[in-house]
N, C-alpha and C positions, 0 to 999 in steps of 0.2 A: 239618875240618867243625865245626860249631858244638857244641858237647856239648847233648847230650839231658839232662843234668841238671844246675842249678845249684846251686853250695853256697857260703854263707854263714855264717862264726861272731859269736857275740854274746854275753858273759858266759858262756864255757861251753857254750851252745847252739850245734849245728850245724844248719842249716837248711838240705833239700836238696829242692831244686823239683824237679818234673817238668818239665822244661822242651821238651817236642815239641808246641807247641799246633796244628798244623797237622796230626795225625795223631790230636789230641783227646790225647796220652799214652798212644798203644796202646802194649802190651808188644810191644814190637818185640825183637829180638836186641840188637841195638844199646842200647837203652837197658837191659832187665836189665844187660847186662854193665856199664853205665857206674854203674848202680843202686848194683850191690853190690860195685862196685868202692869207689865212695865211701863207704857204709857200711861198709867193709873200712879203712878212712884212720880213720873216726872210732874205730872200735871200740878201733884201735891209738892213739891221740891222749889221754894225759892228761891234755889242757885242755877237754876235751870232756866235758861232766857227762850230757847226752842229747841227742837229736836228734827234730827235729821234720820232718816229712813233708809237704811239700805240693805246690802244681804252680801254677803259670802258665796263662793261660786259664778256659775256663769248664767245664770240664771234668778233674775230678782223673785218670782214669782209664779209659778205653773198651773194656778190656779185654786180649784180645791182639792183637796185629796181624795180620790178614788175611793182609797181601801180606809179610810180613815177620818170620814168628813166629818166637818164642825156641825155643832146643832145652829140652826138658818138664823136662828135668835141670837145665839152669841153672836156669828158672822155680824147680824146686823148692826148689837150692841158696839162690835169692834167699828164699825165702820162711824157710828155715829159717835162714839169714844173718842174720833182724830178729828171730826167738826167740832164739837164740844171742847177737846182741851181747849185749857184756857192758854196756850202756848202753840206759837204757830210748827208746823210739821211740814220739814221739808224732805221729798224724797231726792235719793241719789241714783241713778239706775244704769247700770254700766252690764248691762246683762239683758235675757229674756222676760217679756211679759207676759201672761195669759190670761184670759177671760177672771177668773175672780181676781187675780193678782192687778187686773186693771182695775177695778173698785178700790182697793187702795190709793192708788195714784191718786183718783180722783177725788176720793177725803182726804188728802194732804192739802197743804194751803199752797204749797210752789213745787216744781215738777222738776228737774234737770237731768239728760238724759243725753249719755256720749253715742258713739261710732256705733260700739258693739251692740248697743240696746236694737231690741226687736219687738213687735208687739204684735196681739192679735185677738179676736173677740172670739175663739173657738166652739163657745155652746153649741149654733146650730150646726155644728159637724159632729158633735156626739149626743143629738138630738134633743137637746132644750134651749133655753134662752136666757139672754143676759138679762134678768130679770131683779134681782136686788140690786145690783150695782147700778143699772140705768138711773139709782136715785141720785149718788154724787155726779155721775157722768155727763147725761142729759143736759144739766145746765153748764155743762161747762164745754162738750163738742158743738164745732160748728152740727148742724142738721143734715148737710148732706155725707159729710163725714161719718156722722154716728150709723147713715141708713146704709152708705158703702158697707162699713163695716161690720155692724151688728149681722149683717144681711148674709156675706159672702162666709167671716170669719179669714180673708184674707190677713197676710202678714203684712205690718209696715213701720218703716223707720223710725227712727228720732226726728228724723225731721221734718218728715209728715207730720208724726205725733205733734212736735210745736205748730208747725201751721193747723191743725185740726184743732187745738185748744185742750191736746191731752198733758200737754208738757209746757212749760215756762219756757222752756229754752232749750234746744239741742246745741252740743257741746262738743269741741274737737277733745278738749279738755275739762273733765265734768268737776274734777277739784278745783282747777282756775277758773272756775265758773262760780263756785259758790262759794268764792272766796269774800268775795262782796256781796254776796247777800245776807251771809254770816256775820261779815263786820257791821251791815245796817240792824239785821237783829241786837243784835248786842248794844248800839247805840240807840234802841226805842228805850222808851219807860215801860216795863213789865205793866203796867196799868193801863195803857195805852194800846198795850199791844193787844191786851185780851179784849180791849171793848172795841179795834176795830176788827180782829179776828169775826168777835161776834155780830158784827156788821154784812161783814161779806159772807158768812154760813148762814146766814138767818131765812132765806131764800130755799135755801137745800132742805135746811131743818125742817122748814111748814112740809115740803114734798117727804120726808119720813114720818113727821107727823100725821099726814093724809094718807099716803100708799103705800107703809111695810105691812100691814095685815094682807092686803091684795097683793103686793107681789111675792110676800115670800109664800101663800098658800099657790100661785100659781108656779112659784119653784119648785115648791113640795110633787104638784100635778105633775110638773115634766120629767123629775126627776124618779116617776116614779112609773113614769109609761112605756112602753114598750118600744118605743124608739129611741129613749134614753139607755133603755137594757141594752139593746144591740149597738147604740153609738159607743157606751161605754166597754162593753164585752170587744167589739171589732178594736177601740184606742188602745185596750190592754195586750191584747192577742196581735197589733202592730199590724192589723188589715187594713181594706175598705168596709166600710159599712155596708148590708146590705140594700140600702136606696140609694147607695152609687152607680151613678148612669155613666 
């Protein structure tokens, strides 16, 4: 089978696409595991100074997959795998984001995200909630931001996204953007780099160390109630849901 994820090195940079454009890059089973497999190669890779995150197609991320989903444990593992590397993780997002596709983001260490990028917290319109991901995200949205969002599931920009604290930066040009954050990676001391990484996660880390057993058993709940059945049934069949007023 064709890997769901591509990866490329360049000066020390590892670059690994989403590469399932046909399923928009849902988190499917199959690509977590291929995810954080590959992040598991760079972490261990000495010639690797950081890695950069991004995807193929028009879309970085749609979330989870429908017909295909990750077990909540791997999701979580992958998520806590991009705090953990001992190498900083930057994404590139020149595309869509969705409700799990934004926990990602938010385990990256630097965010940059151009014109085309879109974003959006979608759970409570297919009747659950953003409930593992609030662990990277939380500390890092402004609060009235996160309750907008979390709340409504409306759509918003790159550059929202940077003023809400989902993004480092929106970009007219998301390459000439990271062209100097690449050059400073490369100029830290690899030894440096991981003890202040482990600095700035260390905050996120206690919050999965205290509330992955409670959130993901209350992902489990919503994803398994009958408001989820219908939110999801109505998202695949391209309705409304039935508690649309």
């Amino acid at each position: 089978m064709t890997p769901t994820v591509a990866a490329t090195r360049a000066r020390g940079i590892a670059t690994l696409a989403l590469d399932a454009p046909a399923t928009r890059n849902a988190l499917s089973a199959r690509l977590v595991r291929e995810l954080a497999g590959a992040l598991a190669d760079c972490g261990k890779d000495p010639d690797v100074r950081a890695v950069v995150l991004t995807h193929t197609g028009t879309t970085f991320c749609a979330g989870a997959d429908l017909k295909q989903p990750p077990d909540p444990a791997a999701f979580v593992g992958l998520l806590r795998l991009l705090l953990e590397l001992p190498k900083p993780v930057v994404a590139r997002v020149t595309g869509h984001v969705r409700a799990g596709g934004l926990g990602l983001l938010g385990a990256c260490d630097l965010a940059i995200g151009g014109p085309e990028a879109s974003f959006a917290f979608t759970e409570v319109r297919i009747g659950v909630a953003p409930a593992v991901i609030s662990m990277p995200l939380l500390p890092r949205l402004d609060p009235r931001a996160a309750a907008r969002h979390f709340l409504t599931g409306a759509r918003f920009d790159a550059v929202e996204a940077a003023c809400n604290g989902l993004l480092t930066e929106a970009a007219d040009d998301v390459d000439a953007a990271l062209e100097p954050v690449l050059d400073g990676l490369r100029r830290a001391a690899p030894g440096a780099l991981a003890e202040t990484k482990r600095l700035l996660t260390a905050k996120v880390l206690e919050i999965f160390d205290r509330d992955t057993t409670e959130l993901t058993a209350l992902s489990a709940r919503l994803f398994a109630s009958a408001e989820a059945r219908e939110g999801m049934t109505a998202f695949l069949e391209r309705r409304d849901p039935a508690w649309m007023l």
